[in-house]
C-alpha positions as CSV (number, residue, x, y, z in Angstrom):
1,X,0.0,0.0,0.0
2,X,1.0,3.5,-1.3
3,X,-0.9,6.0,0.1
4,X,0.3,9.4,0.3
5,X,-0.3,11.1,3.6
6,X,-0.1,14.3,5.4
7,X,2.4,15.0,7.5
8,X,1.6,14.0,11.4
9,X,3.6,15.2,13.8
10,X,2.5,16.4,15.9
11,X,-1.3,14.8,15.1
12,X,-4.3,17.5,15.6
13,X,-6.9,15.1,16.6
14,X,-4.2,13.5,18.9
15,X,-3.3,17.0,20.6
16,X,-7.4,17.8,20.8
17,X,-8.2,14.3,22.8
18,X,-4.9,15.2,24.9
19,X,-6.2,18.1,26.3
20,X,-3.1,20.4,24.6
21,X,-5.1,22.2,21.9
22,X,-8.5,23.6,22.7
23,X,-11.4,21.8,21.0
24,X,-15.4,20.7,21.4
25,X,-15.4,17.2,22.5
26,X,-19.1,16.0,22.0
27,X,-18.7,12.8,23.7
28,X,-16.0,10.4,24.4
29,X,-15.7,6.9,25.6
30,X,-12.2,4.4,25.3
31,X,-12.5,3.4,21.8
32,X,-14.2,6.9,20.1
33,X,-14.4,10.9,20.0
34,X,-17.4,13.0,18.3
35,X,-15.7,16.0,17.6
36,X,-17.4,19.5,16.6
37,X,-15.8,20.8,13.9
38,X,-14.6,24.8,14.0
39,X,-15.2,24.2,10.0
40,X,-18.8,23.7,9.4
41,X,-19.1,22.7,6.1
42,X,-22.8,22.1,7.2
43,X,-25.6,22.3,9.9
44,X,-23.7,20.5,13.0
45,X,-20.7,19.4,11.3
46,X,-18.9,16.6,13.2
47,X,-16.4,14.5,13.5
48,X,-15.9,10.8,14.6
49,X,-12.7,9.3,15.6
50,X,-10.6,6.6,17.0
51,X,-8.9,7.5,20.2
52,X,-5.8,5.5,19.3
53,X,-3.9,7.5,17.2
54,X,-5.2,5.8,13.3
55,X,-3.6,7.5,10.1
56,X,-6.4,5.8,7.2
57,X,-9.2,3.4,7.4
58,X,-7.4,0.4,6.8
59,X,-5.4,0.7,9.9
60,X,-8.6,0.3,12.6
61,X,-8.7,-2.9,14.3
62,X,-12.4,-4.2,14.6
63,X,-13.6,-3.2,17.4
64,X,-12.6,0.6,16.5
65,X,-14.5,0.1,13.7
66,X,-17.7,-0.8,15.1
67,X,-17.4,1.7,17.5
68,X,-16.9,4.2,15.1
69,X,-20.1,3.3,12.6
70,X,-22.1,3.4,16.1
71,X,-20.4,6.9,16.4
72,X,-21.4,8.0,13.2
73,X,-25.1,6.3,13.2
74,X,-25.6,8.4,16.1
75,X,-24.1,11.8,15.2
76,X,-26.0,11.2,11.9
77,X,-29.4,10.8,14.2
78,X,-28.3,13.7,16.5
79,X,-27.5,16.3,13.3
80,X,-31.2,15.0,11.6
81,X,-32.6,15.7,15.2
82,X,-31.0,18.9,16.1
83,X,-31.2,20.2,13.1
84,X,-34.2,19.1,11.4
85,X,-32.5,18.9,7.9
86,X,-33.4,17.0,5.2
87,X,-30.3,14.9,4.3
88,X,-27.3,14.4,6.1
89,X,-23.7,13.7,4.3
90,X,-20.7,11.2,5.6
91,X,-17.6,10.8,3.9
92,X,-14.3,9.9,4.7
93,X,-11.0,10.2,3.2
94,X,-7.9,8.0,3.0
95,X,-4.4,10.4,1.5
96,X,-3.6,13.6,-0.1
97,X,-5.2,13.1,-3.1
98,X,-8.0,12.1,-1.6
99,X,-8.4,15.1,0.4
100,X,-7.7,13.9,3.8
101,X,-5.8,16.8,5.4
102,X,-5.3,15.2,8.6
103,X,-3.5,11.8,9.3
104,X,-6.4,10.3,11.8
105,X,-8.8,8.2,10.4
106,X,-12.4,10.7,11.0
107,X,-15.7,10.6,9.5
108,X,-17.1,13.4,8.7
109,X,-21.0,13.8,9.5
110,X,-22.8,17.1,8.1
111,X,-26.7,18.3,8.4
112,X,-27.2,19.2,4.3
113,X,-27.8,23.2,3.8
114,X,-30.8,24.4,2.1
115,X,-30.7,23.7,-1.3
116,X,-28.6,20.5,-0.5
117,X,-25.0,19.3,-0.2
118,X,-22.3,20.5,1.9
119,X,-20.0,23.6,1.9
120,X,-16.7,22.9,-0.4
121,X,-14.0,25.3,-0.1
122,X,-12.7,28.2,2.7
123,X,-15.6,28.1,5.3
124,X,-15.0,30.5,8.0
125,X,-13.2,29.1,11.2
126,X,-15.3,29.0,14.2
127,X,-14.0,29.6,18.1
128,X,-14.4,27.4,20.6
129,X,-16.8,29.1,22.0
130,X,-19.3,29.1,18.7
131,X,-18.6,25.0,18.7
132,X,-19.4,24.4,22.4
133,X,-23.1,26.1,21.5
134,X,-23.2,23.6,19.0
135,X,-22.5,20.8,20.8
136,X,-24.8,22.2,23.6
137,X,-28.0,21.7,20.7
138,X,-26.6,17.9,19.9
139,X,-26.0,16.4,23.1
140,X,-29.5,15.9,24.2
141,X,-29.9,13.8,20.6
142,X,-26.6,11.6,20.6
143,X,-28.8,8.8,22.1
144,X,-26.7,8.1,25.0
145,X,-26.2,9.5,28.4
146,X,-23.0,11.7,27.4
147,X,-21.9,15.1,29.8
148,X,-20.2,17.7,28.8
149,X,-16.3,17.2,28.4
150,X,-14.1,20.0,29.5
């Protein structure tokens, strides 16, 4: 296998679950991470990870990937909820030229805007602040009993 990835040292996503770089944490347990992203690309855009540090797909062991389609299956039914939007996108990417920007495996999960599809290009970058407020609106919907996480 050839893929071509981005750079990861040190790993965002890594640094984020490590407490060292401020981020929304929407829930967490041993195995996964929701993440709300400071890049909404659509109405409560998320993102599910692995804890353990996974550069592509092909590198989760099977129990991290279980967990993480139960992640997505409910950030998908907490963005539908929440948001009350008529489609909701998931895509993930595996190299550079396949877009992925960040060397940890994450699924993205994305509330459609009006007119449908998701935002492609610059998107502005939200604070922390903006992406605790939307992970205030989706924790009641992520379908388990999940606190805040400072």
């Amino acid at each position: 296998m050839r893929l071509r990835l981005p750079p990861d040292d040190p790993c965002s996503f890594c640094e984020y679950l490590a407490g060292s770089r401020p981020y929304t944490i929407l829930e967490r347990d041993e195995i996964t991470a929701t993440l709300v992203t400071w890049e909404q690309r659509g109405n409560g855009h998320l993102l599910v990870i692995p804890v353990r540090h996974r550069a592509t797909l092909m590198d989760l062991d099977e129990a991290e990937r279980h967990a993480l389609m139960d992640g997505v299956v409910r950030a998908t039914k907490a963005v539908a909820e929440a948001y009350d939007v008529e489609g909701v996108a998931v895509w993930q990417n595996n190299g550079i030229p396949a877009h992925q920007s960040v060397p940890h495996v994450h699924f993205h999960v994305a509330g459609t805007i009006e007119g449908g599809g998701t935002i492609w290009g610059d998107v502005e970058r939200l604070p922390v602040e903006e992406t605790d407020k939307i992970a205030d609106r989706l924790r009641p919907h992520m379908g388990r009993g999940t606190e805040a996480v400072e």
